[in-house]
N, C-alpha and C positions, 0 to 999 in steps of 0.2 A: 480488412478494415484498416485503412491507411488517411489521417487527418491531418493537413497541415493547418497548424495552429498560426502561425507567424511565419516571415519570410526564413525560411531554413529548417524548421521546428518543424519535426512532426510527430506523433502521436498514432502508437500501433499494437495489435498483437503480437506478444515476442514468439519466437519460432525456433524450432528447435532447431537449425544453425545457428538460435542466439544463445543455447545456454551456459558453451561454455563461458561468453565475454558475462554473460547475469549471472553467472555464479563467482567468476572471479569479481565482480563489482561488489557482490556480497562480502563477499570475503574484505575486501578492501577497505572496510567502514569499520570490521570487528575490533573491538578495544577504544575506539572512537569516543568521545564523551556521549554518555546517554546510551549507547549503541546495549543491547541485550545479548546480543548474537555470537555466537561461537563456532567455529569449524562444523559441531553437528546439525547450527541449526542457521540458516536452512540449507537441510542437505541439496547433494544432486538429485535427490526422488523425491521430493517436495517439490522443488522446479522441474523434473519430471511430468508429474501430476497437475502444474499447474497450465505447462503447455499444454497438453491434453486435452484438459476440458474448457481451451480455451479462457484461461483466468488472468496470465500473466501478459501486460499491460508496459510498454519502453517509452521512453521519448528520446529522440535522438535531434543530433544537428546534421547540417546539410549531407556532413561524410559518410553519414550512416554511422556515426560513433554514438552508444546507447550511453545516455547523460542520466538515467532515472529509471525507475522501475518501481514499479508495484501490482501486487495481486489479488483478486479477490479469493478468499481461504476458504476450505471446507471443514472448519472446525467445529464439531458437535458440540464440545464444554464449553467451549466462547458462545457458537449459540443459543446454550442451553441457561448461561448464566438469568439471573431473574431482574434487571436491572434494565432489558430493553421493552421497551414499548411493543405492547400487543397490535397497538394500529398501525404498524409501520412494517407490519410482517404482508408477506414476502421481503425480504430484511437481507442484505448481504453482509457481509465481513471484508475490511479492508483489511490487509497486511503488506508484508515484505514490503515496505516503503523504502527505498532507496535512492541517493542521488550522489552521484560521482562527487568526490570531494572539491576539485575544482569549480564546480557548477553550483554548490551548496551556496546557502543565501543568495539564489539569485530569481523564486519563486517557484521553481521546476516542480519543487512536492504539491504546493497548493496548484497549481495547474494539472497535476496528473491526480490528484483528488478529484477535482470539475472534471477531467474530459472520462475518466472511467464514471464517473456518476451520472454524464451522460449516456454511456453507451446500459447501466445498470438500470436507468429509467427506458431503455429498448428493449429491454428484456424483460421487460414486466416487476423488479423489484420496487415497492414503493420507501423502502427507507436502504441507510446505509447506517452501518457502526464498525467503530475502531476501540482496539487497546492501544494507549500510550503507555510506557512507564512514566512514572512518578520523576523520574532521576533524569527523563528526556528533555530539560529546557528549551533546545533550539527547535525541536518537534512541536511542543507547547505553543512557544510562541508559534509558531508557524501556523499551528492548526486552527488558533484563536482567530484566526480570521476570514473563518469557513461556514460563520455560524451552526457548528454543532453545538448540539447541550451536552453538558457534563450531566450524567447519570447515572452514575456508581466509584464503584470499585472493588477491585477484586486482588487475588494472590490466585496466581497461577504460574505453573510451571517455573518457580522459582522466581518468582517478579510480584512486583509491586506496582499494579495497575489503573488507570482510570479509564475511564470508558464513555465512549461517546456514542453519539448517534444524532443523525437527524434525515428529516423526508427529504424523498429525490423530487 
């Protein structure tokens, strides 16, 4: 599954000759404002896992340089929180949102939101939901223009959460 979005942009499954440039981009963001993230998370066997079952999600430019990343999660305590919508189930999990620091503010997150929400309405899911922190402003802003509803919040994993969702 290979999408070119705009002239140079495309949009693909990452592959496991991409993990190690997705895990060093992880890495790259940690301590960042907002950022949650630390050396163990997310590990290499989380992005492991995510290439695997086909979850983890790039956007790159023409060089094949990966500018973004995000994956849909298999999180039981995220999905099991009580805050998402019963008719939206089959219901996925977005996470590991990531976008190179050079490329930040320039729409890459809310574009790889649309195009994985595309491919989650081909697989039968009828809704999607996300954790943001509280403390994530430029995420906030960012995702405010996605129309998802705010539907909770939670404390997880040492965080301070809100929670989204909305149908594919």
């Amino acid at each position: 599954m290979k999408r070119q979005l705009e002239e140079n942009i495309y949009f693909s499954l990452g592959t496991e000759q991409e993990k190690e440039e997705l895990l060093s981009l992880y890495r790259s963001v940690i301590g960042s404002e907002g950022c949650t993230w630390s050396q163990e998370y997310p590990s290499e066997a989380i992005l492991e896992g995510d290439v695997k079952r086909r979850a983890v999600f790039v956007m790159k430019n023409q060089k094949g340089e990966i500018l973004g990343a995000i994956s849909i999660d298999d999180d039981k305590e995220v999905d099991g929180l009580s805050c998402w919508s019963n008719s939206l189930k089959p219901a996925a999990e977005l996470a590991r949102v990531v976008v190179k620091e050079e490329y930040q503010n320039q729409g890459i997150a809310r574009r790889m939101f649309c195009e994985v929400m595309k491919e989650l309405r081909k697989r039968g899911y009828k809704g999607v939901h996300y954790l943001v922190s509280k403390q994530n402003k430029r995420a906030l802003r960012s995702y405010a223009k996605l129309s998802f509803e705010k539907v909770g919040e939670c404390d997880l994993y040492g965080g301070d959460w809100w929670c989204y969702e909305r149908e594919l």
